[in-house]
BADRENVEX-498672 format. One record per residue (C-alpha): x negated, y negated, z; residue in one letter. Coordinates in pm, whole numbers, always signed. Example, Ala and Ser with C-alpha at 12.3 -4.5 7.8 and 13.67 -1.06 7.14 Angstrom:
BEGIN
east	north	up	code
-1230	+450	+780	A
-1367	+106	+714	S
//
This chain:
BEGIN
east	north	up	code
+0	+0	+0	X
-133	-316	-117	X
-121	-625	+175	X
-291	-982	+128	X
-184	-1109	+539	X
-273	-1513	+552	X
-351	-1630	+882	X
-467	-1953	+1003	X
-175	-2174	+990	X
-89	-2405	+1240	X
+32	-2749	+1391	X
-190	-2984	+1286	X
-241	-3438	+1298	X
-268	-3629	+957	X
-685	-3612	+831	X
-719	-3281	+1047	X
-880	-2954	+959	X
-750	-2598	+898	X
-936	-2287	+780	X
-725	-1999	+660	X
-804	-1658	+588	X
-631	-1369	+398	X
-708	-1035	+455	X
-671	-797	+150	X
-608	-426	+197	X
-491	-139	-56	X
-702	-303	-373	X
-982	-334	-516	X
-1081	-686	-392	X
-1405	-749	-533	X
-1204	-744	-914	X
-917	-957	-885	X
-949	-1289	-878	X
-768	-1435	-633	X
-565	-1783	-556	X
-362	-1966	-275	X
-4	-2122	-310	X
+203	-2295	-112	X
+580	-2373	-61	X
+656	-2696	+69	X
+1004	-2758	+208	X
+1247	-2831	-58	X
+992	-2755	-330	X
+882	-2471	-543	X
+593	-2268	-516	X
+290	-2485	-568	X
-46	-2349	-701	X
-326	-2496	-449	X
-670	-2327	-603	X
-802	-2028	-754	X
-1130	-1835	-728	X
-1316	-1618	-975	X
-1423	-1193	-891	X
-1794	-1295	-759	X
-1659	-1675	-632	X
-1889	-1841	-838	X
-1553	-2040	-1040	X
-1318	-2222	-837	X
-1034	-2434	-928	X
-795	-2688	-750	X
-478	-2874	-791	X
-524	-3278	-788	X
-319	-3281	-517	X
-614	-3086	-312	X
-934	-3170	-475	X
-1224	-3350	-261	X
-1027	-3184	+48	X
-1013	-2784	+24	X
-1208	-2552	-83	X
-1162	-2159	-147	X
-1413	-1887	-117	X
-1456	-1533	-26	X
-1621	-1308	+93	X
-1618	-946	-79	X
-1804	-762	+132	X
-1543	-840	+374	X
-1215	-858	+144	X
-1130	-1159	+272	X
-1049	-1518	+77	X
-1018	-1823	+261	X
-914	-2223	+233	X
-1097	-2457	+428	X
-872	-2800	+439	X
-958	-3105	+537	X
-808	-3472	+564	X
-477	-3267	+580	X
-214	-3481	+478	X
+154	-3454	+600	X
+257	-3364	+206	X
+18	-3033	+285	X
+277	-2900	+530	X
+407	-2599	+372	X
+374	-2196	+375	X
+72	-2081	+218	X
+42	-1749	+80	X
-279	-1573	-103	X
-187	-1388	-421	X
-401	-1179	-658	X
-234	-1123	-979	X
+143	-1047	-937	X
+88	-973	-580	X
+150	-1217	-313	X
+163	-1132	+60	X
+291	-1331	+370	X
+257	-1651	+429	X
+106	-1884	+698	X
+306	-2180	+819	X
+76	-2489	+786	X
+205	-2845	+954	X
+78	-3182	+905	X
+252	-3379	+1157	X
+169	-3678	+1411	X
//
């Protein structure tokens, strides 16, 4: 059984930091390349960034750039998000995916 579990999330002021994690289990990590999402309230599903097999390509949304950043670690099978200067527009769930597949989210909040 295939699981990508984010974890991380939390309550969190305006220009704060979160790191998240997602833990991959039930795939071959090391060949997908992977990406976080988010759903904001109201909103569809957002894509946030995207990372390449080895991690040596990333990719962000405008909305993000300058203030995340996604890597893994394969070894480990585990991607992550490092934000920073969180804004209250980041509050959201964020999920990992890797190709159709996306597992449960982590509640993120951006709130004074």
């Amino acid at each position: 059984e295939v699981q990508l579990q984010a974890s991380g999330g939390g309550l969190v002021q305006p220009g704060g930091s979160l790191r998240l994690s997602c833990a991959a289990s039930g795939l071959t990590f090391s060949t997908y390349p992977m990406r976080w999402v988010r759903q904001s309230p109201g909103k569809r599903i957002e894509w946030v960034s995207g990372i390449s097999t080895r991690g040596d390509s990333t990719t962000y949304a405008d909305s993000v750039k300058g203030r995340f950043t996604i890597s893994r670690d394969n070894a480990k099978n585990v991607l992550y998000l490092q934000m920073n200067n969180l804004r209250p527009e980041d509050t959201g769930v964020y999920y990992c995916a890797a190709g159709a597949l996306r597992g449960q989210g982590t509640q993120v909040t951006v709130s004074s």
